[in-house]
DSSP file (Angstrom, degrees, kcal/mol; ACC not computed):
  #  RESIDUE AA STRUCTURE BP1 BP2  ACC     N-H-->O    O-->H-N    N-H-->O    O-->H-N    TCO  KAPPA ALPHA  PHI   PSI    X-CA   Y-CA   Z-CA
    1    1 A X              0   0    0      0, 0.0     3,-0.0     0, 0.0     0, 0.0   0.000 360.0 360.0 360.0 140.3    0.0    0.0    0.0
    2    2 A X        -     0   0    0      1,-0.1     2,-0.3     0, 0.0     0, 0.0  -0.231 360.0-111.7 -67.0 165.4    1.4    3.6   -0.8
    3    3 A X        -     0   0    0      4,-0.0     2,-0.5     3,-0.0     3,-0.1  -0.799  30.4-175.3-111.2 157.6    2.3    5.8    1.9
    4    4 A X     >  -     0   0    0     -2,-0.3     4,-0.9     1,-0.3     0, 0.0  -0.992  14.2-159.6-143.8 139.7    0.4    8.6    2.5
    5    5 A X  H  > S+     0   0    0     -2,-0.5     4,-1.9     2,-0.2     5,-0.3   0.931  82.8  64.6 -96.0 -48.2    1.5   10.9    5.1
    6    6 A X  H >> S+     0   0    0      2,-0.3     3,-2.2     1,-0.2     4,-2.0   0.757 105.5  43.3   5.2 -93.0   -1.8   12.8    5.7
    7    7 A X  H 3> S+     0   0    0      1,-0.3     4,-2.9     2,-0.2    -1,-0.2   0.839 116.1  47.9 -64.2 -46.4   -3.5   10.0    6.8
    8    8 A X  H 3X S+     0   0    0     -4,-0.9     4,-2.2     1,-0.2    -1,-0.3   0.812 111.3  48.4 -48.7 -32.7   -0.8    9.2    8.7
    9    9 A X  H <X S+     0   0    0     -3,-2.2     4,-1.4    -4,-1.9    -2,-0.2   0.871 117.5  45.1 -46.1 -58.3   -0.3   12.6   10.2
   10   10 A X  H  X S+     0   0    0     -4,-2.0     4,-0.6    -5,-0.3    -2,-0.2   0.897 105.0  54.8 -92.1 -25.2   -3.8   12.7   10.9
   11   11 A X  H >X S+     0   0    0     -4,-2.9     3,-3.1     2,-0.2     4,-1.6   0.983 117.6  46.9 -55.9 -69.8   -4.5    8.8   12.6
   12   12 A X  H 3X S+     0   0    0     -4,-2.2     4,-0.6     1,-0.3    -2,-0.2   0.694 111.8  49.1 -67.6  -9.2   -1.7    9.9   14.9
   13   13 A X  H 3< S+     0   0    0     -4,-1.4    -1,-0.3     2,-0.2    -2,-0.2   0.481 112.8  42.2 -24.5 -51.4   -3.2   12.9   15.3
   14   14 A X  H XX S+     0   0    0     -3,-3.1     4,-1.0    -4,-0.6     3,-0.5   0.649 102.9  65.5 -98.2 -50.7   -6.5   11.7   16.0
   15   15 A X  H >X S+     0   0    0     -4,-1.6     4,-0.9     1,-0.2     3,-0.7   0.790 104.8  49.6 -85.8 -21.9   -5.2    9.1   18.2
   16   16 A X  H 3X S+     0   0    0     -4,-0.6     4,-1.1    -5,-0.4    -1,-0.2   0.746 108.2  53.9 -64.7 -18.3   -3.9   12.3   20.7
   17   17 A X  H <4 S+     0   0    0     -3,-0.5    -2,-0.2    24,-0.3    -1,-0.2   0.279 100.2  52.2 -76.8  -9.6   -6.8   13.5   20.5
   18   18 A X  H <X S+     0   0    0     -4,-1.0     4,-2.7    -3,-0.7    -2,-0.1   0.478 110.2  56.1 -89.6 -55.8   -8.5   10.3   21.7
   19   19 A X  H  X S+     0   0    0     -4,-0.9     4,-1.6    -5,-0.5    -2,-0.2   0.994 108.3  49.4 -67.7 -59.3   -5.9   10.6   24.7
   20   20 A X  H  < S+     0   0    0     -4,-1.1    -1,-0.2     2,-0.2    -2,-0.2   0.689 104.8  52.5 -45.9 -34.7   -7.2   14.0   25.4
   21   21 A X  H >> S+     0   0    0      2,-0.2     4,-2.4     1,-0.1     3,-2.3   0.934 114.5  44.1 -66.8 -60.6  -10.5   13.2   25.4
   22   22 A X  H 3< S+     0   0    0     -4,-2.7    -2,-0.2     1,-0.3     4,-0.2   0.598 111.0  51.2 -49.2 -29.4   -9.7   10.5   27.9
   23   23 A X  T 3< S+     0   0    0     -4,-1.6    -1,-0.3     2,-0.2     4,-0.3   0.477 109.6  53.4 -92.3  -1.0   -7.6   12.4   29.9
   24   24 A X  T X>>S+     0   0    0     -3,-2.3     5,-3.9    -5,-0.2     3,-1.6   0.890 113.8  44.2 -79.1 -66.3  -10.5   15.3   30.1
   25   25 A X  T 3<5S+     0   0    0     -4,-2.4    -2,-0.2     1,-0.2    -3,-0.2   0.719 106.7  53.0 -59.9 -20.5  -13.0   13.0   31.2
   26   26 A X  T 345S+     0   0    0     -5,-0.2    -1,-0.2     1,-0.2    -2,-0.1   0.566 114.0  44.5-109.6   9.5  -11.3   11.2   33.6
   27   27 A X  T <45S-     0   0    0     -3,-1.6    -2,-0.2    -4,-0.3    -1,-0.2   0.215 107.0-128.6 -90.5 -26.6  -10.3   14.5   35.3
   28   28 A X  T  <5 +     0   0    0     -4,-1.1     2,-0.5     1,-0.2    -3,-0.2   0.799  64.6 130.8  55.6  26.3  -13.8   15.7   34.9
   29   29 A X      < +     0   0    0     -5,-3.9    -1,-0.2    -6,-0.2     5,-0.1  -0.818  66.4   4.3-122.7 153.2  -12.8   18.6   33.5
   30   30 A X    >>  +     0   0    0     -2,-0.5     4,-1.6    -3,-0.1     3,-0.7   0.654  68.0 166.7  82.6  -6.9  -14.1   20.2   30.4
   31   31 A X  H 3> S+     0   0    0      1,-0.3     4,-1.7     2,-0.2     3,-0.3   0.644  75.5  42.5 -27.7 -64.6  -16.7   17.4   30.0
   32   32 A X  H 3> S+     0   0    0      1,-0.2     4,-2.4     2,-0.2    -1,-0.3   0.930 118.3  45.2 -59.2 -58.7  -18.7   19.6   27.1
   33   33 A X  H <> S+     0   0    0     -3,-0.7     4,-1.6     2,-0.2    -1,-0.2   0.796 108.2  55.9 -67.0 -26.4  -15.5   20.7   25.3
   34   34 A X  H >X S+     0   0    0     -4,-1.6     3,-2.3    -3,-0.3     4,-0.6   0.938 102.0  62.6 -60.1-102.0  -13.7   16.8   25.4
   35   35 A X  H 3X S+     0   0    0     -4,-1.7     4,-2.4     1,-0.3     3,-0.4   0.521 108.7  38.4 -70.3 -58.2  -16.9   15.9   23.7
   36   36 A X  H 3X S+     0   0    0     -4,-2.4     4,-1.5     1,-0.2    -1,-0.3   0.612 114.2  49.7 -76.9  -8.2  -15.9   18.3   20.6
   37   37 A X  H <X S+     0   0    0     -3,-2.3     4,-3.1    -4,-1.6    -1,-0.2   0.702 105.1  51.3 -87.0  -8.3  -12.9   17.9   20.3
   38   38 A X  H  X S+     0   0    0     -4,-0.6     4,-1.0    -3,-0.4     5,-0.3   0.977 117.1  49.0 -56.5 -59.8  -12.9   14.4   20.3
   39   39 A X  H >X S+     0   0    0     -4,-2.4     4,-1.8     1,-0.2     3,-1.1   0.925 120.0  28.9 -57.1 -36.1  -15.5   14.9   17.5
   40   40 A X  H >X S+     0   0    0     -4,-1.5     4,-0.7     1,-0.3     3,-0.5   0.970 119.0  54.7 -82.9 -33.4  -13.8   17.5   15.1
   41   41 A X  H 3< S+     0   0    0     -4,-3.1    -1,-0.3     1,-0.2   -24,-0.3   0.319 113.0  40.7-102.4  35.0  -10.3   16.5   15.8
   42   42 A X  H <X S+     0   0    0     -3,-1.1     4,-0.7    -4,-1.0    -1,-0.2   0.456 107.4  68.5-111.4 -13.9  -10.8   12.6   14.9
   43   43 A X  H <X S+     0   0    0     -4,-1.8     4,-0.7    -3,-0.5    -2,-0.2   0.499  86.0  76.7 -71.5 -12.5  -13.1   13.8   11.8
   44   44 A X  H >X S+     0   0    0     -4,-0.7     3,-1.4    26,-0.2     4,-1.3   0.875  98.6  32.0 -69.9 -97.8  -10.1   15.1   10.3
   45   45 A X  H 3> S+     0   0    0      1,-0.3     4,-0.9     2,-0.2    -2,-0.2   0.319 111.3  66.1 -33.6 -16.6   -8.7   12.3    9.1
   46   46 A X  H 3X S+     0   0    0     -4,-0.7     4,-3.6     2,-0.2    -1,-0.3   0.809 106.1  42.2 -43.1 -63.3  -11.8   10.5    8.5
   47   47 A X  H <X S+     0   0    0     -3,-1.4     4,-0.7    -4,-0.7    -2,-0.2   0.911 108.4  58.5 -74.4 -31.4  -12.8   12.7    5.9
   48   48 A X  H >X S+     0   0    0     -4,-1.3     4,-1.9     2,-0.2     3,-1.1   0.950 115.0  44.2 -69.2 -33.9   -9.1   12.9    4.2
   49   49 A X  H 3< S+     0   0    0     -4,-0.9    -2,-0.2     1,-0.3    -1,-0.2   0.717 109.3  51.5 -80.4 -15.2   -9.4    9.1    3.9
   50   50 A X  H 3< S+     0   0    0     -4,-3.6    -1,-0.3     2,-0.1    -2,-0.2   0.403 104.1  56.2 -85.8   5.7  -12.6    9.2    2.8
   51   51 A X  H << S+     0   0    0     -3,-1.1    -2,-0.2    -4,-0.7    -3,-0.2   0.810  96.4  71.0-101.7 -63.6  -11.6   11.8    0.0
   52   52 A X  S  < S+     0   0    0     -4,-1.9     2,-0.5     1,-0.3    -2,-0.1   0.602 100.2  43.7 -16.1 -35.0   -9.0    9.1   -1.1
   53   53 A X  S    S+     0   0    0      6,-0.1     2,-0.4     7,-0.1    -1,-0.3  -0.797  90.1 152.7-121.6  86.2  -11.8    7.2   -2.3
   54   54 A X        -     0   0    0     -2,-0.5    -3,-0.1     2,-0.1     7,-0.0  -0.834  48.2-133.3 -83.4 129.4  -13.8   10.4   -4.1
   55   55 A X  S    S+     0   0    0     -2,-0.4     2,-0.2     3,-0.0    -1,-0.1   0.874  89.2   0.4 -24.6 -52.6  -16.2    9.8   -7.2
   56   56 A X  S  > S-     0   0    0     -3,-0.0     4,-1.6     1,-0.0    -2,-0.1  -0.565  85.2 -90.9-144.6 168.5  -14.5   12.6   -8.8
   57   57 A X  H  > S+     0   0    0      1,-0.2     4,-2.9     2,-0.2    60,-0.1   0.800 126.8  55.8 -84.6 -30.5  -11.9   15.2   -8.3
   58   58 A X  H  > S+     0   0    0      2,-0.2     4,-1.4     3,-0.2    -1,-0.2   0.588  99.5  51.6  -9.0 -54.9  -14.5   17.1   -7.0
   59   59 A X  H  > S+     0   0    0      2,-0.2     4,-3.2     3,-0.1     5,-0.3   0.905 113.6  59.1 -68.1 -51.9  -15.7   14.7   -4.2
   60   60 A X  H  X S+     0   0    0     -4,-1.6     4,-5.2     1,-0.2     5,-0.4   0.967 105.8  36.4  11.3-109.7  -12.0   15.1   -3.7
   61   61 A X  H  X S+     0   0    0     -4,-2.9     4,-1.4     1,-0.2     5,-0.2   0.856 119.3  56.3 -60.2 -28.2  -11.5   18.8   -3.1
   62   62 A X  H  X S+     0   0    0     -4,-1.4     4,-3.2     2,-0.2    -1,-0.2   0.984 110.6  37.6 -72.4 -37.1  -14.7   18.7   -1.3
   63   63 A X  H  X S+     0   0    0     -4,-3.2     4,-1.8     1,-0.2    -1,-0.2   0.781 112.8  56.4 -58.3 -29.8  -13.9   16.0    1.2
   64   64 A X  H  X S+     0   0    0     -4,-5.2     4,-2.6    -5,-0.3    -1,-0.2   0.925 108.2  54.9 -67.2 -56.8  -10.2   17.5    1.5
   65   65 A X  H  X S+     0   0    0     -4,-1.4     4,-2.1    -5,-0.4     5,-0.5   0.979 105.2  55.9 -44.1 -55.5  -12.5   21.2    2.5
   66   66 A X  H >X S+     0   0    0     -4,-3.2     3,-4.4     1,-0.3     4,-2.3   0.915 103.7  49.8 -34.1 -72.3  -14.1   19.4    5.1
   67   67 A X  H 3X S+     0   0    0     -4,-1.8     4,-1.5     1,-0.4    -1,-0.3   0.777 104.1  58.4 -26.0 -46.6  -11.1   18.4    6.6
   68   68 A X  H >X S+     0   0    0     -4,-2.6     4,-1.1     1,-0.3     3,-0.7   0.900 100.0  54.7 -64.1 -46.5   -9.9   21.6    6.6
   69   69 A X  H <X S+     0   0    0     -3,-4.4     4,-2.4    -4,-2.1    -2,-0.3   0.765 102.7  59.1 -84.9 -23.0  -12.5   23.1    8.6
   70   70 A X  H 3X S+     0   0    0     -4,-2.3     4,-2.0    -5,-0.5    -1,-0.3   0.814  99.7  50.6 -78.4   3.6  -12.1   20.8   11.1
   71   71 A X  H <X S+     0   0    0     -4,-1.5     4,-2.5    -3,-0.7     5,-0.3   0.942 110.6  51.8 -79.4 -51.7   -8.8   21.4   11.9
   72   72 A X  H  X S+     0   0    0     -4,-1.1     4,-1.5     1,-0.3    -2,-0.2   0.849 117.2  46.7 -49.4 -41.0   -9.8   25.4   12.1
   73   73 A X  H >X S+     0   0    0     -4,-2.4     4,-1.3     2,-0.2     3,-0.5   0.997 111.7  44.9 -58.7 -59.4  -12.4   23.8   14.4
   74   74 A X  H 3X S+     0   0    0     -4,-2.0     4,-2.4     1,-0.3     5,-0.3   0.808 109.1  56.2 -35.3 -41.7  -10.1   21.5   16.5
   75   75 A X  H 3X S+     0   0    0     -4,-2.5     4,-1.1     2,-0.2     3,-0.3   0.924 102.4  57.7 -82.4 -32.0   -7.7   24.3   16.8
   76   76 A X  H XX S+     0   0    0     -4,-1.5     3,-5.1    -3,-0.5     4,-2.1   0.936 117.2  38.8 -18.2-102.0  -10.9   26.6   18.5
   77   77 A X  H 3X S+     0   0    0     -4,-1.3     4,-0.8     1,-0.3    -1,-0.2   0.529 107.5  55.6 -39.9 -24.9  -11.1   23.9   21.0
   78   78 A X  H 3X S+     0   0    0     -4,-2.4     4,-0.9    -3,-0.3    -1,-0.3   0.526 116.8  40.7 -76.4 -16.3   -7.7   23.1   21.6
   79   79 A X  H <X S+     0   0    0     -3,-5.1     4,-0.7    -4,-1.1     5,-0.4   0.696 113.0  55.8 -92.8 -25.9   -7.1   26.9   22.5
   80   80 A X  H >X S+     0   0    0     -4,-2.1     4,-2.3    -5,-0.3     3,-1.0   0.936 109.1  43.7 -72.1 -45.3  -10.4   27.0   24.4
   81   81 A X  H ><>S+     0   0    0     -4,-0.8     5,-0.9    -5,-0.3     3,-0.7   0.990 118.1  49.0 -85.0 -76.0   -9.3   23.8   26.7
   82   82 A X  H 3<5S+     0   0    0     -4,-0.9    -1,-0.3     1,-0.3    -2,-0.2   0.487 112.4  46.8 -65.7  -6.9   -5.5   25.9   27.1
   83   83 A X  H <<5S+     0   0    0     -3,-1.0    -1,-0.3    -4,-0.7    -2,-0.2   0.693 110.2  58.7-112.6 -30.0   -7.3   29.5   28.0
   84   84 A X  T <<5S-     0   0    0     -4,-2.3    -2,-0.2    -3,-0.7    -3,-0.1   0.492 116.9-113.3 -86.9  11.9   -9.5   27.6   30.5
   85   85 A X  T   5S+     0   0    0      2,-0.2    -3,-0.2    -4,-0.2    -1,-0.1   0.160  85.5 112.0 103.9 -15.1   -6.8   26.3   32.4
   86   86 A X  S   <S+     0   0    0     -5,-0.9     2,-0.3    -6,-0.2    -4,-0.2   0.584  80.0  37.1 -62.3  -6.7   -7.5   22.2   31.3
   87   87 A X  S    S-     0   0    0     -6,-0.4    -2,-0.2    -8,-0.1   -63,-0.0  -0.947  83.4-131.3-135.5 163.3   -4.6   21.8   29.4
   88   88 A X     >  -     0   0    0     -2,-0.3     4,-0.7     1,-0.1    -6,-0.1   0.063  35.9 -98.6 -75.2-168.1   -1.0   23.2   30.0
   89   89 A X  H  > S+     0   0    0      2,-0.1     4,-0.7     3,-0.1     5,-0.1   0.840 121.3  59.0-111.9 -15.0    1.2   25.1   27.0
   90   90 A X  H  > S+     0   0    0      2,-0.2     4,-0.6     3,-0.2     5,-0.3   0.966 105.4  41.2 -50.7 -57.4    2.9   22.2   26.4
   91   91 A X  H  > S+     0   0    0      1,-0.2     4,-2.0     3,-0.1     5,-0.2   0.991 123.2  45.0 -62.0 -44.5    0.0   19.9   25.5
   92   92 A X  H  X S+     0   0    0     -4,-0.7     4,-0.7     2,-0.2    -1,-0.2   0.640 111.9  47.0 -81.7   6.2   -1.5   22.9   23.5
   93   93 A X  H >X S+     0   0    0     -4,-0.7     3,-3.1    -3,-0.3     4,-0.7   0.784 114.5  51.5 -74.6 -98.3    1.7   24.1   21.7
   94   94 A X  H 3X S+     0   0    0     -4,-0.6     4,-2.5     1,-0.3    -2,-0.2   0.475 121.9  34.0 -34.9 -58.8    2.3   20.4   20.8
   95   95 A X  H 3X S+     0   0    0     -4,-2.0     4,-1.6    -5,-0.3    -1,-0.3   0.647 109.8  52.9  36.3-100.2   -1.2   20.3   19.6
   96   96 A X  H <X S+     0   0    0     -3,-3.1     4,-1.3    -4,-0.7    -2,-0.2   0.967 111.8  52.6 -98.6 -85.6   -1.9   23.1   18.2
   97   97 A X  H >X S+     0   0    0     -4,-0.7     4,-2.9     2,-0.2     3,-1.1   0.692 111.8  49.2   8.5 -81.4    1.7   22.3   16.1
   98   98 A X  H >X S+     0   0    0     -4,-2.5     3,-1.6     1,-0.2     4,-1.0   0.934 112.9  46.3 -20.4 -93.4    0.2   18.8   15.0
   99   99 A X  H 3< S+     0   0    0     -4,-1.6     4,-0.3     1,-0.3    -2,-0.2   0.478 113.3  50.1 -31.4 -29.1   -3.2   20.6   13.9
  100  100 A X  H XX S+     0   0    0     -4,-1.3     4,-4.5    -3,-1.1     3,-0.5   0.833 111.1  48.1 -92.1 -45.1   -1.3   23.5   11.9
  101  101 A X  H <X S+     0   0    0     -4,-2.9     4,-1.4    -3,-1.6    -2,-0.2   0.674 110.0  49.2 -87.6  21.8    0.9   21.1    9.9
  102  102 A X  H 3< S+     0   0    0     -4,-1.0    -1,-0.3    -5,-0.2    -2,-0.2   0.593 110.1  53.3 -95.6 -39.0   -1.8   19.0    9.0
  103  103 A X  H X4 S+     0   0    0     -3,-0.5     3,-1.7    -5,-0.3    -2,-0.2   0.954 110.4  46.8 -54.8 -52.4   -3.5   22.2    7.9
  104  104 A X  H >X S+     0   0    0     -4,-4.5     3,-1.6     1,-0.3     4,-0.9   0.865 114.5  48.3 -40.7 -78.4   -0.4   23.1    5.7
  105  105 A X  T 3< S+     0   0    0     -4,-1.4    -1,-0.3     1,-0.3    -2,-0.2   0.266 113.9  45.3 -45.7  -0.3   -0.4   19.7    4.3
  106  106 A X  T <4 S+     0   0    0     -3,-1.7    -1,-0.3     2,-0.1     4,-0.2   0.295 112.5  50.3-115.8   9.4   -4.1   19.9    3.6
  107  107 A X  T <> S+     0   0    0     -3,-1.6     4,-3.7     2,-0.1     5,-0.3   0.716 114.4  45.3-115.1 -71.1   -3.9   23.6    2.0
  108  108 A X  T  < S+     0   0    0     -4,-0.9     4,-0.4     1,-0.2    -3,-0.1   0.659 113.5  48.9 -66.7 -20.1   -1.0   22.4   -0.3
  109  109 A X  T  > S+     0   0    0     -5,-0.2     4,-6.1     2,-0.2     5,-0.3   0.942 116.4  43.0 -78.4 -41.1   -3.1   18.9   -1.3
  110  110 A X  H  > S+     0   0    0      1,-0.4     4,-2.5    -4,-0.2    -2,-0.2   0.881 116.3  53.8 -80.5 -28.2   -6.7   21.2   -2.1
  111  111 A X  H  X S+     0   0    0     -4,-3.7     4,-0.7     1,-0.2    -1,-0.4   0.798 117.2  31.2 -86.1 -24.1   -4.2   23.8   -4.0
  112  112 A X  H  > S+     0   0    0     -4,-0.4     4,-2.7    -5,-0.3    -2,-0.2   0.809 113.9  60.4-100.2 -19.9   -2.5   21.2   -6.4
  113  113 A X  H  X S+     0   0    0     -4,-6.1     4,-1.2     1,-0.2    -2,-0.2   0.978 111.3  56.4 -66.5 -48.8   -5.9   18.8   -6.6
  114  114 A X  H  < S+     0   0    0     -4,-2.5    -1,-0.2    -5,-0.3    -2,-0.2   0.669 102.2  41.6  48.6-108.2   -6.9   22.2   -7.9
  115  115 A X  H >< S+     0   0    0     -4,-0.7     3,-0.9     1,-0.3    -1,-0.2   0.462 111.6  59.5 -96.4 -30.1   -4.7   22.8  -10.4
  116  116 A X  H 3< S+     0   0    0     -4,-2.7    -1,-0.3     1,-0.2    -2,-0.2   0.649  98.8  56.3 -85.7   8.1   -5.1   19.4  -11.5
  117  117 A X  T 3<        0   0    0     -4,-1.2    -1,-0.2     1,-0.2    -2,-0.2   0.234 360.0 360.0 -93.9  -1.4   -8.9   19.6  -12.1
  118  118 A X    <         0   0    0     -3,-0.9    -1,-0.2     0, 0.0    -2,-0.1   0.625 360.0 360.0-103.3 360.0   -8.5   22.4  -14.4
């Protein structure tokens, strides 16, 4: 199977976010906000692997867009958790890091799927 760093970037990704959630809940802190970030920042990578298998280049760039807003979501919540005192600035630097170069790579995929649709 080819390698695709996305999805890898983003299962491991996902899978910190998984850890976060776990560590939210079991802390009791955050209860409301653990619940959405669990959802948007494991829906990232969902949707880039479900874009892998698009109809079209079009089903594509749309699935890749999703994606995209959920990192812009994730990163909401991952700042939200760090200004309300549940997470430290380490876990949300490290984070927040993840979640940006995952953006990049997902910026630079929508901008060349693009350019090859035209």
């Amino acid at each position: 199977m080819k390698e695709n760093i996305l999805i890898d970037k983003s299962i491991a990704f996902a899978a910190r976010i998984v850890k976060l959630h776990d560590f939210l809940i079991k802390n009791k802190r955050g209860l409301t906000i653990a619940n959405q970030v669990i959802r948007s920042g494991t829906s990232i990578g969902a949707n880039i692997n479900e874009a892998n298998y698009g109809q079209s280049p079009a089903d594509f760039i749309s699935k890749m867009h999703i994606a995209l807003k959920e990192t812009a979501e994730t990163e909401y919540w991952i700042k939200l958790l760090y200004m309300s005192e549940y997470i430290d600035d380490k876990m949300s630097s490290s984070l927040l890091d993840d979640c940006l170069e995952i953006k990049r790579i997902l910026v630079a995929s929508i901008n060349t799927a693009k350019e090859n649709n035209k």
